[in-house]
C-alpha positions, 0 to 999 in steps of 0.5 A: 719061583715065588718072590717074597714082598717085604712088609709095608709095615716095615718098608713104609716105616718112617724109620724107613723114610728116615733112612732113605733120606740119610741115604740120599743126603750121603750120596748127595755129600759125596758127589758134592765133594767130587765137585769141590775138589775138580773145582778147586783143582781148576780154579788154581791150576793144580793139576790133581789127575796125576795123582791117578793110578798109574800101574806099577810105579811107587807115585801111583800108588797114592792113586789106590786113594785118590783116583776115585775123586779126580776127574779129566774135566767137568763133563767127565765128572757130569756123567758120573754125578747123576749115577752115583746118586741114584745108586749110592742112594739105592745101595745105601737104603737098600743093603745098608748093611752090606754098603759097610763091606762094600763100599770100601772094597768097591772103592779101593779094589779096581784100583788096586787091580789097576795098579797090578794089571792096567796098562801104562797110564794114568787112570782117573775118576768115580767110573769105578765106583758106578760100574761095581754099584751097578753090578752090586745091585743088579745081581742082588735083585738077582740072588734074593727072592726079595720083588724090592731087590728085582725091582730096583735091579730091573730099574738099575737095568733100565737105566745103566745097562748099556754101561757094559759096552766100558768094560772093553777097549773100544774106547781111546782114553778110557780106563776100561780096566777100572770098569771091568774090576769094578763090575768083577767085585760089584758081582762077587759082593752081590754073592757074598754078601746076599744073606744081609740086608733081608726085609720082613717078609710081608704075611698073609692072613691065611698064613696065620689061619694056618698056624692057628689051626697047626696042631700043637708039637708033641711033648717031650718024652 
């Protein structure tokens, strides 16, 4: 199989740059926004995980919203900073395009099949959003013929393979149910969407020698 290398020209592009630096500032805001609120949440008391998803009840539904902000304590929300700002940042540079139709469902979809289907609870946290960005790009790298997308689902790999063991209940207090939905959407946007986001295709000199030496089409008759 041969593997397409995007154009340096296009990749190496200041707009390029520019773009990989509103990626990582966006990232960056948002990870920022979760520590704004758990801080705040602390500070006073406000005991805002109950307004997580909890399944099937009216109250909870508010947490389809919400839950993805709130976390159980600050080495919960620790251990999703760092994930969410390389992937946000990967996905965000990479398949800016495709962040626009999938982020969204990413960040609303697991909880939406939690309150359907999760176990009574109440269900919290930005894990949701790391396991779909996580299958997302994965499975990108493994859909296009793009050695940019294998390289950074090889890295996304390298770095969070391991996550996979969350989407079973091995774990007491764990919200394995929001993993699993995640990665489910995180994979089938993967697929739908794998025709966007494709680079310019990186030519070589014998490529143009061939065209040039191509003989000309037949005129119409």
């Amino acid at each position: 199989m041969i593997f397409d290398a995007p154009d340096p020209a296009y990749t190496s592009s200041p707009r390029a740059q520019t773009n990989f630096r509103l990626a990582l500032k966006l990232a960056v805001g948002f990870v920022a926004l979760l520590w704004a609120i758990h801080t705040v949440g602390w500070m006073f008391g406000l005991e805002l995980q109950r307004f997580g998803v909890r399944p099937r009840t009216l109250d909870g539904l508010v947490g389809i919203f919400l839950a993805p902000l709130l976390h159980g304590g600050f080495a919960h929300l620790f251990s999703n900073s760092v994930p969410l700002i390389v992937l946000g940042t990967g996905l965000l540079h990479l398949y800016p395009r495709s962040a626009l139709r999938a982020l969204p469902v990413l960040y609303l979809g697991p909880g939406l099949a939690v309150w359907l289907l999760g176990r009574a609870s109440i269900h919290i946290g930005a894990s949701g959003l790391v396991y779909g960005l996580v299958t997302f790009i994965f499975f990108s790298g493994i859909l296009r013929r793009d050695r940019r997308a294998i390289a950074a689902a090889l890295l996304v790999f390298f770095l969070y393979g391991s996550i996979v063991w969350g989407v079973f209940p091995i774990r007491p207090g764990m919200s394995w149910e929001t993993h699993l939905a995640a990665a489910l959407l995180g994979g089938v946007l993967a697929f739908m969407l794998r025709g966007l986001d494709i680079p310019p295709r990186k030519r070589y000199s014998w490529e143009d020698e061939d065209e040039s030496t191509s003989p000309p089409p037949n005129p119409p008759t």
